[in-house]
VMD Tcl script that draws the C-alpha trace (Angstrom):
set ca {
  {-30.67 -20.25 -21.75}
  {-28.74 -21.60 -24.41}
  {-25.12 -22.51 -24.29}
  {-22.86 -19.91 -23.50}
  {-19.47 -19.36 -25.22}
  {-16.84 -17.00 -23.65}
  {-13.87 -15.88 -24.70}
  {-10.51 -15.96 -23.40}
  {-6.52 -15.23 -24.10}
  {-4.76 -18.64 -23.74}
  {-2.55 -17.32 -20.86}
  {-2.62 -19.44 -17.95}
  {-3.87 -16.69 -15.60}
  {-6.70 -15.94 -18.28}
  {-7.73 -19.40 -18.67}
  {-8.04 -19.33 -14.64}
  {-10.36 -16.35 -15.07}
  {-12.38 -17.75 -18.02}
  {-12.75 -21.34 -16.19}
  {-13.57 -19.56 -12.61}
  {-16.69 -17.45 -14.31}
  {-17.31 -20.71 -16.18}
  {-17.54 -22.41 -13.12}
  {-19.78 -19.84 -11.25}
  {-22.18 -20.52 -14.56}
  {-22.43 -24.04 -14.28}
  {-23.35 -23.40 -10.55}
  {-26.11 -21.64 -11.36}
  {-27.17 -24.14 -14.05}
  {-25.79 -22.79 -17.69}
  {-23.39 -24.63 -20.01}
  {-20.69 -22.81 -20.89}
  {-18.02 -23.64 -23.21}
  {-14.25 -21.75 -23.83}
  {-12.87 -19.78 -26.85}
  {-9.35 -19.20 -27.37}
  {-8.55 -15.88 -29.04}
  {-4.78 -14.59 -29.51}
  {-4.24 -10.55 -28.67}
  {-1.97 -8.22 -30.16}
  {-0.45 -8.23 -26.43}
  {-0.02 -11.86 -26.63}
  {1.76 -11.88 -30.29}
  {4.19 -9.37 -29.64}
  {6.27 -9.85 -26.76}
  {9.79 -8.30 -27.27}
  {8.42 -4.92 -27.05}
  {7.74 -2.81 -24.23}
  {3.88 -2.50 -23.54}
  {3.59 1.35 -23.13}
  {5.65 1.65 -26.45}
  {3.04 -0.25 -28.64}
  {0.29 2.35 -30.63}
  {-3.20 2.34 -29.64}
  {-4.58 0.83 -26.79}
  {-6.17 -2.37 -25.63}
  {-3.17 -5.02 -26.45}
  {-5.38 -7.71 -24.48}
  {-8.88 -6.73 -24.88}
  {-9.36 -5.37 -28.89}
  {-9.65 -9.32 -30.78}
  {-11.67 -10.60 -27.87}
  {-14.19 -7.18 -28.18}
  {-14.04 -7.59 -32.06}
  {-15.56 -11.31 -31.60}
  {-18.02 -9.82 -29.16}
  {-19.37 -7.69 -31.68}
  {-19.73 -9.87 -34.43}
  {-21.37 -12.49 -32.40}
  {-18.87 -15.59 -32.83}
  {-18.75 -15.63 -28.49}
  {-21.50 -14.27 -25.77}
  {-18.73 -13.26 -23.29}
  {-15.38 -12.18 -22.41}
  {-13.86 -12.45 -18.88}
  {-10.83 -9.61 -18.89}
  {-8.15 -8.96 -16.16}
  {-9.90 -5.60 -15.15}
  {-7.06 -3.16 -15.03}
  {-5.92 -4.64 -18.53}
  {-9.36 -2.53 -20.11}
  {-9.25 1.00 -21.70}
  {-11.81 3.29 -19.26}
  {-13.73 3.72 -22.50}
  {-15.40 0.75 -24.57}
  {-16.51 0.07 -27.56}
  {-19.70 1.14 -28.52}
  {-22.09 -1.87 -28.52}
  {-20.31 -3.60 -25.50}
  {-20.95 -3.12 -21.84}
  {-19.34 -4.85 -18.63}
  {-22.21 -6.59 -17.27}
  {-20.48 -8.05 -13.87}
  {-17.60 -8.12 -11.40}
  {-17.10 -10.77 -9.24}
  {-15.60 -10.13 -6.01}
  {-12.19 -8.36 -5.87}
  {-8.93 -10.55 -5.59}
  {-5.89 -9.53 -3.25}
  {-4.95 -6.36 -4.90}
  {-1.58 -6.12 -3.17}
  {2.18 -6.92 -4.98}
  {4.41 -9.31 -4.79}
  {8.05 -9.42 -4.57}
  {9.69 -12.26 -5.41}
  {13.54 -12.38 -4.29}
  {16.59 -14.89 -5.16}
  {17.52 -15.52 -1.76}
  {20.99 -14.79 -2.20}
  {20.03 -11.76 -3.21}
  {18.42 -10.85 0.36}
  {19.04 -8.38 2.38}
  {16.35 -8.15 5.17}
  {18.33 -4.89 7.05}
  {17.58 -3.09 3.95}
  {13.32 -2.03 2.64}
  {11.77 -4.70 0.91}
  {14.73 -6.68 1.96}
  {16.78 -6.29 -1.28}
  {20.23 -6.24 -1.34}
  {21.89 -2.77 -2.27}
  {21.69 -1.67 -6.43}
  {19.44 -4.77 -6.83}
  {18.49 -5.61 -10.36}
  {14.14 -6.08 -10.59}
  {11.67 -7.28 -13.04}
  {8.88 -5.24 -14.05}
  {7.44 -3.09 -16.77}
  {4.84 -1.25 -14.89}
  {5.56 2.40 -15.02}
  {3.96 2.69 -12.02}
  {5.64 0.09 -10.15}
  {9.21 1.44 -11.03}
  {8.09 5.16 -10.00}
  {6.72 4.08 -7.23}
  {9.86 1.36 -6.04}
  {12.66 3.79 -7.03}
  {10.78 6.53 -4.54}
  {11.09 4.24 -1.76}
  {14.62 2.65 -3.14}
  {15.93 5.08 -5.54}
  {19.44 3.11 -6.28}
  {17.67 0.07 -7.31}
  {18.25 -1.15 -11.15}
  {14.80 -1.15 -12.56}
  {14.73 -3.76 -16.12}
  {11.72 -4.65 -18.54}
  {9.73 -7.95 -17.66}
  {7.46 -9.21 -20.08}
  {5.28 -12.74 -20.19}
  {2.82 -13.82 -18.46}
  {3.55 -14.82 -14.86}
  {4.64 -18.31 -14.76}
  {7.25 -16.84 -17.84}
  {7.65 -14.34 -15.58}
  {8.88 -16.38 -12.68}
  {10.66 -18.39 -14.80}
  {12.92 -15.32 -16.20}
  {14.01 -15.19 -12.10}
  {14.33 -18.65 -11.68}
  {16.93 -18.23 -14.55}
  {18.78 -15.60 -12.65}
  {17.33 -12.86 -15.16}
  {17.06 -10.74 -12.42}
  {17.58 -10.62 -8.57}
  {13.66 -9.64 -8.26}
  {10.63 -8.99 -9.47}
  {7.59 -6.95 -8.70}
  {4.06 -8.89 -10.03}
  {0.23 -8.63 -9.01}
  {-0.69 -11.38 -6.03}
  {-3.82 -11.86 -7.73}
  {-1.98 -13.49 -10.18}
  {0.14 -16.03 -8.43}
  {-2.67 -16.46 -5.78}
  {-5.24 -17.53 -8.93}
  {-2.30 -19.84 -10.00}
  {-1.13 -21.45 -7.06}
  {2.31 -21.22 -8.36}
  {4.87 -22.59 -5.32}
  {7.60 -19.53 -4.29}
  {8.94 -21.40 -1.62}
  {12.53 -21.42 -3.65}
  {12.07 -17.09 -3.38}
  {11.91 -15.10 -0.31}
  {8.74 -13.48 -0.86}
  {7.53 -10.19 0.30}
  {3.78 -9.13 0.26}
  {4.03 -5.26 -0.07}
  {0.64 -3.77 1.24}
  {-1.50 -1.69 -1.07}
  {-0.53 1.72 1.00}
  {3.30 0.83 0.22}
  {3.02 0.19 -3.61}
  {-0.29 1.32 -4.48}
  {-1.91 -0.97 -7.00}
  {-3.32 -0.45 -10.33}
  {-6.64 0.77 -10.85}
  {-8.79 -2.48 -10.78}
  {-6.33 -4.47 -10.08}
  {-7.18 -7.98 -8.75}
  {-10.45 -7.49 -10.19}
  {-12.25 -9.13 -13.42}
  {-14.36 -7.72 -15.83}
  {-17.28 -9.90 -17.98}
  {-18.27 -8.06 -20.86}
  {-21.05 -8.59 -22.85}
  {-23.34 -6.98 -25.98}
  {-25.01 -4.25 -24.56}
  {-28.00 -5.85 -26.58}
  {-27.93 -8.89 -24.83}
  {-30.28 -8.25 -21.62}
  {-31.14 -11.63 -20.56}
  {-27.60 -12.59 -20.32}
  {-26.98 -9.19 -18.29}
  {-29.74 -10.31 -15.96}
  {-28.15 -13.58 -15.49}
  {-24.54 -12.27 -14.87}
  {-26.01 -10.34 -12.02}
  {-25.92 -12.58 -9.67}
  {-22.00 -12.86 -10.38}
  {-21.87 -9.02 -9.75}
  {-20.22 -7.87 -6.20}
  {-21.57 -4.08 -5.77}
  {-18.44 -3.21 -3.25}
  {-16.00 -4.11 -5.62}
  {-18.24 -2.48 -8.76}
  {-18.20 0.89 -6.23}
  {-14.91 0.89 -5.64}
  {-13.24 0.40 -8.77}
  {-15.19 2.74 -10.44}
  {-14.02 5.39 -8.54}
  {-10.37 4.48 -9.68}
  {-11.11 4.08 -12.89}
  {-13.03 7.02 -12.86}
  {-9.34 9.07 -11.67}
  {-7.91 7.04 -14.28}
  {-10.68 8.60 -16.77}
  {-9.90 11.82 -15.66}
  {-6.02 11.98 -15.79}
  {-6.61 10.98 -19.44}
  {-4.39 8.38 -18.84}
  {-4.00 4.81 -20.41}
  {-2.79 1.64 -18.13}
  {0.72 2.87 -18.59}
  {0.69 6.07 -17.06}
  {2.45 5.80 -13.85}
  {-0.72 6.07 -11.52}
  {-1.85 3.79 -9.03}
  {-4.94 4.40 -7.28}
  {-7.04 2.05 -4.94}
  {-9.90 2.09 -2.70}
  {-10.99 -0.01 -0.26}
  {-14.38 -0.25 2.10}
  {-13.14 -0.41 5.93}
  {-15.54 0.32 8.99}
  {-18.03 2.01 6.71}
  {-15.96 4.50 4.81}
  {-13.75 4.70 1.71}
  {-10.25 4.67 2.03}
  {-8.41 5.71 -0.60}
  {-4.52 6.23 -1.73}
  {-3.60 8.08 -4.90}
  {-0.21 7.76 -6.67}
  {0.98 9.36 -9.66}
  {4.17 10.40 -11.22}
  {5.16 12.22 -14.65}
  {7.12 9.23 -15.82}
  {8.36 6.29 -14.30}
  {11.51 8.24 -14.13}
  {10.19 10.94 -11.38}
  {8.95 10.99 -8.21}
  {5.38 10.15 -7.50}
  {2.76 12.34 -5.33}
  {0.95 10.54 -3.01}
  {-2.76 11.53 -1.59}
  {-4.91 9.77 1.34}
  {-8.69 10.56 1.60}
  {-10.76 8.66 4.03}
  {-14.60 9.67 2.72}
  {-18.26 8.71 3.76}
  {-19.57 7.89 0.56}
  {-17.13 8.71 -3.22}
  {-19.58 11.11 -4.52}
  {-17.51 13.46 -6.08}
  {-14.47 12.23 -4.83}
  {-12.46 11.15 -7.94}
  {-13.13 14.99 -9.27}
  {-11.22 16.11 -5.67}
  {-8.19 13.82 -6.18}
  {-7.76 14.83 -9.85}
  {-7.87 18.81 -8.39}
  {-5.13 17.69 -6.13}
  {-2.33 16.68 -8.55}
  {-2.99 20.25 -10.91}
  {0.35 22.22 -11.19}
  {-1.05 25.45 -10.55}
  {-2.06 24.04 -6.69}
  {-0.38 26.32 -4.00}
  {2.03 23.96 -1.73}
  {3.20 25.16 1.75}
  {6.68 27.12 1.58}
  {7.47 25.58 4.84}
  {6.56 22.68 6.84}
  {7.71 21.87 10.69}
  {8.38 18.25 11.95}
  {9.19 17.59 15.34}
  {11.85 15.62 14.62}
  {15.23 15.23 12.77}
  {14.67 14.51 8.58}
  {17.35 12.36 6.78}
  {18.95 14.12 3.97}
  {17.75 11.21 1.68}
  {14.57 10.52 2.99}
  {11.27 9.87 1.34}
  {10.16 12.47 3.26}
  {12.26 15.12 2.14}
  {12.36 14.11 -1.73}
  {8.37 14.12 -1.54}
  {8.90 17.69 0.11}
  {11.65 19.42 -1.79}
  {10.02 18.29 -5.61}
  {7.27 20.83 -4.78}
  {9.99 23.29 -3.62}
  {8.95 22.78 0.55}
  {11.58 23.87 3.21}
  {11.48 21.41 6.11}
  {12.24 22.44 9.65}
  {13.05 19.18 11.08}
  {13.90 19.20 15.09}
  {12.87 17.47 17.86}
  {11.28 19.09 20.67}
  {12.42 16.16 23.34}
  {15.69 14.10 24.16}
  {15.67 10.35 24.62}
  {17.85 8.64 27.18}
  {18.23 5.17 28.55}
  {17.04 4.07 32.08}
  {18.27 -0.04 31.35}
  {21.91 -0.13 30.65}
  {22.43 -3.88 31.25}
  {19.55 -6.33 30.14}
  {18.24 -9.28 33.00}
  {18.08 -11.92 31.27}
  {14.88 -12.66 33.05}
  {13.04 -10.30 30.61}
  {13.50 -12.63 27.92}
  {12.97 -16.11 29.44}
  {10.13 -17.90 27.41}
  {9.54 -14.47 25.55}
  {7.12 -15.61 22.48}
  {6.95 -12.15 20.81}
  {8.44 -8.61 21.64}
  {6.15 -5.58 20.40}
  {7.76 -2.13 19.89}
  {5.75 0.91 19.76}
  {8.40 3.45 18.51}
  {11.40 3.52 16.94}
  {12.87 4.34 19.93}
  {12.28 1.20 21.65}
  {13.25 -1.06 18.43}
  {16.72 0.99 19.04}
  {17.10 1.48 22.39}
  {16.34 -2.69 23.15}
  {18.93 -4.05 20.55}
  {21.75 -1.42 22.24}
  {21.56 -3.47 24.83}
  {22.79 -6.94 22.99}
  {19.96 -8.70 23.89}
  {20.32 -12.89 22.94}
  {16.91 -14.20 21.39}
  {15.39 -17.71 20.98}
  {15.06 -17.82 17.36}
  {11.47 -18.40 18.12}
  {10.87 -15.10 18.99}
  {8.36 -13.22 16.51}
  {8.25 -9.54 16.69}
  {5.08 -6.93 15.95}
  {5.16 -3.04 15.41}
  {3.82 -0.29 14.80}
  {3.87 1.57 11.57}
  {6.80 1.16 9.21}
  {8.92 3.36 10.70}
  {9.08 1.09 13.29}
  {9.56 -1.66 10.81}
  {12.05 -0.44 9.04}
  {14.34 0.21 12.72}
  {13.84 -3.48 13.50}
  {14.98 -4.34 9.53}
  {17.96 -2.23 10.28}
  {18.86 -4.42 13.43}
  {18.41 -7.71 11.53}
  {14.73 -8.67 11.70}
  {11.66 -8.49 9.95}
  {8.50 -7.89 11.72}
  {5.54 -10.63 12.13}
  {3.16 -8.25 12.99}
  {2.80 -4.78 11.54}
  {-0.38 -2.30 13.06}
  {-1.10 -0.01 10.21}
  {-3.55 2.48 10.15}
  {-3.45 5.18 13.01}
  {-6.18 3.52 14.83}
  {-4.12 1.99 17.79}
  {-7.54 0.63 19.39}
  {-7.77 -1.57 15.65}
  {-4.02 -2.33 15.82}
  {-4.33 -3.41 19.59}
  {-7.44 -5.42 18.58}
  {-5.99 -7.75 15.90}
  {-2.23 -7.98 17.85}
  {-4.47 -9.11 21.19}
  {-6.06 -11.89 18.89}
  {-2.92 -12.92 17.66}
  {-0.71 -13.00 20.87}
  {-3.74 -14.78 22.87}
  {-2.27 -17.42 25.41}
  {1.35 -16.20 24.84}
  {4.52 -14.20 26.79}
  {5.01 -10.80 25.18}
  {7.68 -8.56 26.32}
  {6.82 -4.49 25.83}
  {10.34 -2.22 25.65}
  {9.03 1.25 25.78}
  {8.94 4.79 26.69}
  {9.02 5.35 31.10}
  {5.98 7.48 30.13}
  {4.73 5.08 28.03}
  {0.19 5.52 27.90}
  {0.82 1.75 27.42}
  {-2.71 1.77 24.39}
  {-1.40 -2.15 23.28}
  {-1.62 -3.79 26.80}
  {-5.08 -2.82 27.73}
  {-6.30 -4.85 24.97}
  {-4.61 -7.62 25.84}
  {-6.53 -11.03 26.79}
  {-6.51 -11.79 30.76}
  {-4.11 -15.56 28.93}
  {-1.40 -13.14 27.82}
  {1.37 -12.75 30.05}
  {2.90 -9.27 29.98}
  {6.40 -8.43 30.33}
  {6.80 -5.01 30.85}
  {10.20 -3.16 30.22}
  {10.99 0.40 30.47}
  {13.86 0.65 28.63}
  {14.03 5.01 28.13}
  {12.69 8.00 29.55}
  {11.79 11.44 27.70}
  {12.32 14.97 28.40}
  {11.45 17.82 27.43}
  {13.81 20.21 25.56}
  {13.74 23.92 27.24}
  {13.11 27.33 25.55}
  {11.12 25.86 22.42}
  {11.34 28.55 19.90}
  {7.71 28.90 17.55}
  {7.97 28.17 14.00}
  {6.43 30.35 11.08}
  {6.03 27.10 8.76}
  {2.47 26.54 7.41}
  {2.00 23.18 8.24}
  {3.56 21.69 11.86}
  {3.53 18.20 12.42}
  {4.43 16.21 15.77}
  {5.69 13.35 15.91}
  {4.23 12.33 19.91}
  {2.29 13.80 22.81}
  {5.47 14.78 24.68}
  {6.37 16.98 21.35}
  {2.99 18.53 21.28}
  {3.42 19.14 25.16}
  {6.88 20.75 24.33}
  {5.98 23.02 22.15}
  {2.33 24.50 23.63}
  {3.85 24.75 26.55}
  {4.88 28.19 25.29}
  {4.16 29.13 21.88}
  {0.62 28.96 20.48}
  {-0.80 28.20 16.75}
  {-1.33 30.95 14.47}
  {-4.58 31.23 12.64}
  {-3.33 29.97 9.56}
  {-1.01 27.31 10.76}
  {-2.12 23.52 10.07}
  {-1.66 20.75 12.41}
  {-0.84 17.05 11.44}
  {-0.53 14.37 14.25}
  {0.73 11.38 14.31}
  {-1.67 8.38 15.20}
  {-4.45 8.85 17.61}
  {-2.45 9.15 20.62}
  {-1.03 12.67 19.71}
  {-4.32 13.26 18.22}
  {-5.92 12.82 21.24}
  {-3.21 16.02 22.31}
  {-4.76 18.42 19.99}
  {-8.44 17.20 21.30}
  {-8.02 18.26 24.34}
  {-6.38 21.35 22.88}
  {-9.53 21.85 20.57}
  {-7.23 21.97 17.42}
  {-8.31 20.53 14.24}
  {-5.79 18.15 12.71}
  {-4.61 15.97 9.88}
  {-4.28 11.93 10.48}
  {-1.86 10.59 8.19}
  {-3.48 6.69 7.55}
  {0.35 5.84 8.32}
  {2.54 7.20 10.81}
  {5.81 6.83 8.61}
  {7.39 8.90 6.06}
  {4.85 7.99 3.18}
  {1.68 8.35 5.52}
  {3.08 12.32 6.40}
  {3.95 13.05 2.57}
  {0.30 11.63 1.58}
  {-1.28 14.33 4.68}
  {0.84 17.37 3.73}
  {0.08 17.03 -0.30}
  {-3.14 16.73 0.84}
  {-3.17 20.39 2.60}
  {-4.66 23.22 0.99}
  {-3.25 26.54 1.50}
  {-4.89 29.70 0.73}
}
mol new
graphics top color blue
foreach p $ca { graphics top sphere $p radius 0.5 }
foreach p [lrange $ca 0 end-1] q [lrange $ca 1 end] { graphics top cylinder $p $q radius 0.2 }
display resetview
């Protein structure tokens, strides 16, 4: 084949992308040389992107030399591409997806690790994503949220000058870089936090739709998970009729054999998004099921039950009350301590502490404990998290999913050989220690016992979620489910409740406030 020519912004980042496909080329025995070609995104950079005409800012001069033939390629940042192209031009080939989770880089007087995403209160951040700032202000809604343009070493640079006290940018990016943070604290926020743009992390080679031998070639470049999976986001994106500045993230991943996917999308970066979780067998027809999801004329619940108390500002609630739903938020059980003084033989040699509920996290620092600061800590879910945050520590390990048998799994690997101390429920089914290696040294510690509340009253709300076994045994103790009533549980341990019971149920992926807002929008109600 004769020499290949591709062309490329001159953006660091892009000049990464052009020299890593150039690289995979010359592996595979073609020469390759680089074009530079300046964008309209490039020229203009005082100027919001999502207030420029037209679309394309990155992509239109590179397609333009494309089509008259002056380069064979052009290696895009995936996400940056209209869902449409031009006639004549195809994308022949995506590599392998990159990290498609954000980054939040933090001055670290500026941290606050008590508070989510461990900024300080009224924070100033970086970022001109609509979909970033929708999606931050739902879970921080008094942050300041200021335009960030450049690309991302400018970016970084604009914080390094005290610009801002954060900012919110693709890990792809810096990853692909190798740019050093170590003068930010730096927190990776996990795809079913912030979900990411579509394609993001992913690149794009386009070619002349003409040009078959050189779309033979590319395909052994091509990566058919990653093709499958952005396609179905892009595919939402196609049918939202929305360009890369409407405030909608949506990403799928492959996990265990099916699709997971998380929808989010908001009117303008100024409201609050609607979230959606659909874990599918195969995405035929899937994209056309999410799009369904977010029309206006869908028919919400008028009420939804939660056994347990809702904060006035929580995401929760907001997510709720924008589509008009009355909560009925109370517990079904009552907490109370069993350890009022704490031997300090629980925590000798104590390499990590693992809390299971919220509960624990709270009950266990009541008691003063005094920790080596070599002490890591693992949870599960963010609710969990976000407890331990409150008393001063961020979590090592963080089990997401629902699946406690996964979670137990990948904490057993990581704990292997080491002293972990459990604080937990009397009644505790005790799901993380039975995966445990035979090297691990247990520590257990009952730390609060649960009962039962008497005379549970039924609820007439549409959907009911618990939030634990004991709450499911609470309230079937004596009241039954109506025909029409839907059940969510969370994680597979109050599942396993309604199993038993023969009661279909909704998993939330996540058993925090985001997880339940995802599994009640995702309700239909006749």
């Amino acid at each position: 084949m004769k020499k290949l020519i591709i062309g490329t912004r001159g953006s660091d980042l892009a000049l990464w992308q052009a020299n890593f496909i150039k690289d995979k080329l010359s592996a595979i025995g073609v020469e390759v040389e680089l074009k530079i070609i300046k964008t309209q995104g490039d020229r203009i950079l005082n100027v919001r992107l999502d207030k420029l005409e037209g679309k394309g800012f990155f992509t239109k001069e590179l397609e333009e030399e494309l089509l008259n033939g002056s380069i064979d390629l052009a290696v895009h940042s995936h996400k940056d591409l209209p869902t449409t192209h031009p006639a004549g031009l195809i994308i022949a080939a995506v590599p392998e997806r990159g990290d498609p989770a954000e980054l939040l880089l933090i001055l670290k007087d500026c941290v606050d690790v008590t508070q989510k995403l461990s900024l300080k209160t009224g924070a100033m951040v970086g970022t001109s994503s609509n979909r970033r700032k929708a999606q931050l202000l739902a879970l921080r809604p008094e942050l300041n949220i200021e335009d960030l343009r450049g690309n991302v070493p400018t970016r970084i640079q604009k914080l390094r000058d005290e610009n801002y006290d954060a900012i919110l940018i693709a890990k792809a990016g810096v990853n692909r870089l190798g740019i050093d943070l170590s003068e930010f604290h730096v927190e990776v926020i996990d795809t079913n936090e912030i979900v990411p743009s579509p394609a993001q992390g992913a690149l794009g080679i386009q070619i002349r739709e003409s040009d078959q031998e050189l779309f033979d070639l590319l395909q052994q470049l091509n990566h058919l998970e990653t093709v499958a999976e952005i396609a179905l986001e892009r595919k939402v994106l196609n049918l939202f009729e929305g360009g890369c500045h409407m405030p909608l993230g949506c990403y799928c991943k492959k996990d265990n054999g099916q699709y997971e996917v998380w929808t989010s999308k908001a009117e303008t970066d100024e409201h609050f998004p609607d979230r959606l979780f659909f874990r599918v067998e195969n995405l035929d027809g899937l994209a056309e099921k999410i799009v369904s999801k977010f029309k206006s004329i869908r028919k919400f619940p008028s009420k939804v039950f939660i056994s347990r108390e809702i904060g006035e500002f929580s995401y929760f609630r907001r997510a709720l009350e924008k589509h008009q739903i009355a909560i009925e938020g109370r517990s079904l059980i009552r907490t109370f301590p069993i350890v009022h003084v704490l031997d300090p033989f629980y925590l000798r040699n104590i390499d990590w502490i693992f809390f299971s509920s919220r509960n624990g996290v709270e009950y266990f620092f009541n008691l003063n404990p005094i920790l080596s600061k070599r002490v890591k800590f693992g949870v599960v879910g963010r609710g969990s998290e976000d407890a331990l945050r409150r008393c001063g520590h961020l979590s090592d390990f963080v089990g997401e999913g629902g699946d406690i048998d996964e979670v137990a799994e990948s904490f057993a690997t990581m704990v292997e050989g080491k002293r972990v101390l459990f604080p937990r429920a009397q009644d505790s089914l005790l799901s993380m220690q039975k995966f445990l290696k035979t090297s691990t040294i247990v520590v257990d510690l009952p730390i609060y016992e649960t009962v039962i509340e008497d005379e549970i009253d039924p609820t007439s709300a549409e959907v009911l979620i618990f939030t634990s076994p004991s709450n499911v045994e609470a309230y079937f103790a004596k009241n039954l489910l109506q025909p029409e009533q839907k059940v969510i549980a969370i994680g597979h341990s109050t599942g396993k409740k309604f199993d038993e019971m023969d009661v279909k149920y909704t998993l939330p992926y996540s058993p925090d406030e985001i997880g339940l807002a995802e599994a009640v929008f995702g309700i239909d109600i006749k």
